[in-house]
N, C-alpha and C positions, 0 to 999 in steps of 0.2 A: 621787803626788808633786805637790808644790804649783809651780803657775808659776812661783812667785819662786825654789824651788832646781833647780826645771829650768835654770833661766837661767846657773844656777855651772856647767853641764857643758857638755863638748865637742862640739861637730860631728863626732863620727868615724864616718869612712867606711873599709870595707875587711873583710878576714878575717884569721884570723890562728887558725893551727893548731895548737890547743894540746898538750900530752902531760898529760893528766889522771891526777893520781896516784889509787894506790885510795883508800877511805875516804871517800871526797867523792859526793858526787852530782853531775848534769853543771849540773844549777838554781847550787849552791852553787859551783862550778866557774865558770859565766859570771858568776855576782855581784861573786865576790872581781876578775876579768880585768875584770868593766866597772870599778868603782870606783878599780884601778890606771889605768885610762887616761881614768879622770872621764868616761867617754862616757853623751851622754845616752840611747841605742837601742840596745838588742845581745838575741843570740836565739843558741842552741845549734842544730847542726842533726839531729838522734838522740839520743834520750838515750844514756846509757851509764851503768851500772848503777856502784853504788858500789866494789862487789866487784872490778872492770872497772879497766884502763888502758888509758892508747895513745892516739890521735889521737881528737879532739873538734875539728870546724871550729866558729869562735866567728863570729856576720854581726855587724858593727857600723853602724849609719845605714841606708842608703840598699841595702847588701849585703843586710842582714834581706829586702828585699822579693824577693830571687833562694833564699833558705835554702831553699822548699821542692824545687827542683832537687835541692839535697846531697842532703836528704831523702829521695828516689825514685832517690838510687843507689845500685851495688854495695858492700858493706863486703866487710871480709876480716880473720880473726882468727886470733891463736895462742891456745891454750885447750889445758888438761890435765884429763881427764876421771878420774876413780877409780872402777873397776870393783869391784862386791860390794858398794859402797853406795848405798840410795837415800834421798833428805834431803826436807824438805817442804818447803824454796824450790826444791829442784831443783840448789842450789848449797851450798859449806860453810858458809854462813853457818846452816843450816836444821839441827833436828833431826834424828838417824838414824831413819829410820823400818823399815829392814830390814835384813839382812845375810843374803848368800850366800857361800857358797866359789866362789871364780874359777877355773876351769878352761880357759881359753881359749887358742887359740892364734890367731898370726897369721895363719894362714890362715883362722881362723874370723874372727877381725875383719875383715880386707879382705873377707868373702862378705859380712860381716853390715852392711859399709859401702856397697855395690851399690845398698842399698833405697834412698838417700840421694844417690841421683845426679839431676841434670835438675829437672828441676818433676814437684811432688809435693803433699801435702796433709801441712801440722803444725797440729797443733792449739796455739796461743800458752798459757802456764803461766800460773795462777793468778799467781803475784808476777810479775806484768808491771806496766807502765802503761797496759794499755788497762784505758778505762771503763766502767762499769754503770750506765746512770742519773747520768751523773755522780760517779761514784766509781773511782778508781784501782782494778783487781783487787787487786792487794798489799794493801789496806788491810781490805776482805774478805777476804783468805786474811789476815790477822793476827786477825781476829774468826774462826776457825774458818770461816768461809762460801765454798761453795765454789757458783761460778757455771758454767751451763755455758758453754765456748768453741766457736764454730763453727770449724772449720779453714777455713785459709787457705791460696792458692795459693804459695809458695815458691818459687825454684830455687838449688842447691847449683851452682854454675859450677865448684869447681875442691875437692876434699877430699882428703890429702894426711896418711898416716901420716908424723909427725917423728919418733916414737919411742912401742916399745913393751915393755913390760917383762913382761906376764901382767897384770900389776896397775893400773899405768897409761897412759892413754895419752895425747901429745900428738896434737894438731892442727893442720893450717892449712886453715879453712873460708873457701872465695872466696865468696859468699851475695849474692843480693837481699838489698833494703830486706824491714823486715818479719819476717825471720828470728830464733828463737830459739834462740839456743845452747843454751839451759839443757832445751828441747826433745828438743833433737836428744842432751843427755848422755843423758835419761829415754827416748827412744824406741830410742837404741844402745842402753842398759839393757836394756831389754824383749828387745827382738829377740833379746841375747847370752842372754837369759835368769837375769841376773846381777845388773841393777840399778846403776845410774850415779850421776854429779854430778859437776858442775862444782866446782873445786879453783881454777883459774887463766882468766882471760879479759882477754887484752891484742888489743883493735882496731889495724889495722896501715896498714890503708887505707879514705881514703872516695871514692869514684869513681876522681877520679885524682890526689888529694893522698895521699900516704903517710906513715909515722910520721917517715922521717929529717927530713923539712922542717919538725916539728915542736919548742916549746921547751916545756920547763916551768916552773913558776909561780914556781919560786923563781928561776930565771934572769930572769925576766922583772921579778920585786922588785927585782932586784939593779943593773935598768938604770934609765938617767935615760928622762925624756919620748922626747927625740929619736929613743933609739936604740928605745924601743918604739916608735916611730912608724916605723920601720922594718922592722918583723917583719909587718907588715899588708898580704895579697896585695891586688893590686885589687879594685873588687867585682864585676868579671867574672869573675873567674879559677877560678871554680865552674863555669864554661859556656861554657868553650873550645870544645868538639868541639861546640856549634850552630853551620851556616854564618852569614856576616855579610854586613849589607846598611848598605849607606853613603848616606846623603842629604844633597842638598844644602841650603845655610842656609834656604831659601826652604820647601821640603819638610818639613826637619825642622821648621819650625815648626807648621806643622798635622797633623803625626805628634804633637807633644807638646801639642797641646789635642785630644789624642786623635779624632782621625782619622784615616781610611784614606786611604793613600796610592799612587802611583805612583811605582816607584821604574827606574831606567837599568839598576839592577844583576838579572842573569839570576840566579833562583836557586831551588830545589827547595821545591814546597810543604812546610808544617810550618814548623815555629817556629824565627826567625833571631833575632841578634841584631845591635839597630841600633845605626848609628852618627854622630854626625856628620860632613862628609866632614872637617875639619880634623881631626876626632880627638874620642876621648870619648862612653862610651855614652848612648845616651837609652833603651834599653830591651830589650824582648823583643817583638819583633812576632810576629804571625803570616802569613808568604807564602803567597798565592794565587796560583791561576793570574792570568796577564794582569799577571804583575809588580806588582801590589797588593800592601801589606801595611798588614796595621790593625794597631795598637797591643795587645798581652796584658799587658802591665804595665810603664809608666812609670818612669824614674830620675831624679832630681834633682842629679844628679850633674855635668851638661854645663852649663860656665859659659862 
């Protein structure tokens, strides 16, 4: 984008929780939300799969610089899985690639859900977004090409029959960053001996933003400037639970030409979040011992 139409967009700053309908991508999802609020910087924080609803956190300005936080937290999904079939995205969008008779019962699902507890090893599916040489896997598994995946470490926090029929079943999976639902339908598959996929996948939570505080896009069309200008959390509010360290005007000024500093406030090494003492973040430091804390990433935010 050219300087001269950077200059027609907005300074916004903030988040703002969106409920991402299917059919979209989460790319096409933040495009249409920036260009409603004319901002000049905005960044999704996970993708979420087109196939996928539910909660998408969208970072606008100066928030962007905090988005890998979301990043590196817990999600948590509802998801409906279809036993006796197994597809080549792993989901219904994908050809059937096999069919079994389902014989299973609840008792053999909850055994066969065990394996799936704690930290584990999944191996991430061919249609993902991780890359090869710079290449999305997805776009390799649409050219036939199948790469291998190393497995990765996971943990499953919280997994949760909603309903079971023989045939299908729902979910509520609490998950690390990193996790793949469409995984865990192909590896239930396996284990049932029966063969899976993903039917439904609605994201419900990301760390500690949930779906209720979320709007959807077409509520969002439907408002003037102001009242969007309203729906946008602060740009801290991704990184409540780091403790907070407050410095005075004097202090905070050579915290924000990045230096480390000495601060009055007593507080647990590991990464805080600073403040000025009037109010308003400057950043994310990191605390040392000896009430030091050096600068991890600056905010523009504190006027």
């Amino acid at each position: 984008m050219s300087r001269q139409s950077q200059s027609h967009l907005d300074p916004v700053d903030g988040i703002l929780l969106l409920d991402k309908d299917t059919g979209l991508s989460s790319n096409r999802a933040l495009q249409q939300v920036k260009r409603l609020f004319n901002a000049r910087k905005a960044g999704h924080t996970g993708s979420l799969d087109p196939l996928a609803s539910g909660l998408l956190p969208l970072c606008f300005g100066e928030a962007t610089k905090l988005s890998q936080y979301l990043l590196d937290s817990d999600k948590r999904y509802l998801t409906t899985f279809k036993l006796g079939e197994t597809t080549t995205t792993g989901d219904v969008e994908g050809e059937v690639i096999a069919r079994q008779v389902v014989g299973i019962s609840e008792q053999q699902l909850q055994q066969a859900l065990t394996n799936f507890s704690g930290v584990f090893q999944q191996v991430p599916p061919m249609y993902s977004a991780l890359k090869k040489n710079g290449q999305p896997l997805y776009k390799l598994a649409r050219q036939g090409i199948e790469i291998e995946r190393k497995p990765r470490t996971v943990e499953i926090l919280d997994l949760t029959v909603i309903n079971f029929d023989g045939e299908w079943v729902e979910l509520d999976v609490h998950c690390s960053k990193g996790f793949y639902i469409r995984s865990l339908a192909f590896d239930l598959g396996e284990a049932l001996g029966c063969g899976a996929h993903v039917t439904e996948l609605r994201r419900t939570s990301v760390g500690k933003f949930n779906i209720e505080g979320a709007i959807k896009f077409a509520d969002l069309e439907r408002m003037d400037n102001q009242q969007r200008q309203k729906q946008l959390l602060p740009v801290d509010a991704g990184i409540v639970n780091m403790p907070i360290v407050n410095l005075t005007e004097d202090v905070s000024h050579y915290f924000c030409q990045g230096q480390e500093v000495r601060t009055a406030d007593s507080t647990a090494v590991g990464l805080v979040r600073v403040y000025h003492e009037a109010g308003g973040i400057l950043g994310i430091g990191e605390a040392m011992p000896g009430r030091r804390v050096k600068p991890k990433r600056l905010l523009n935010t504190y006027r």
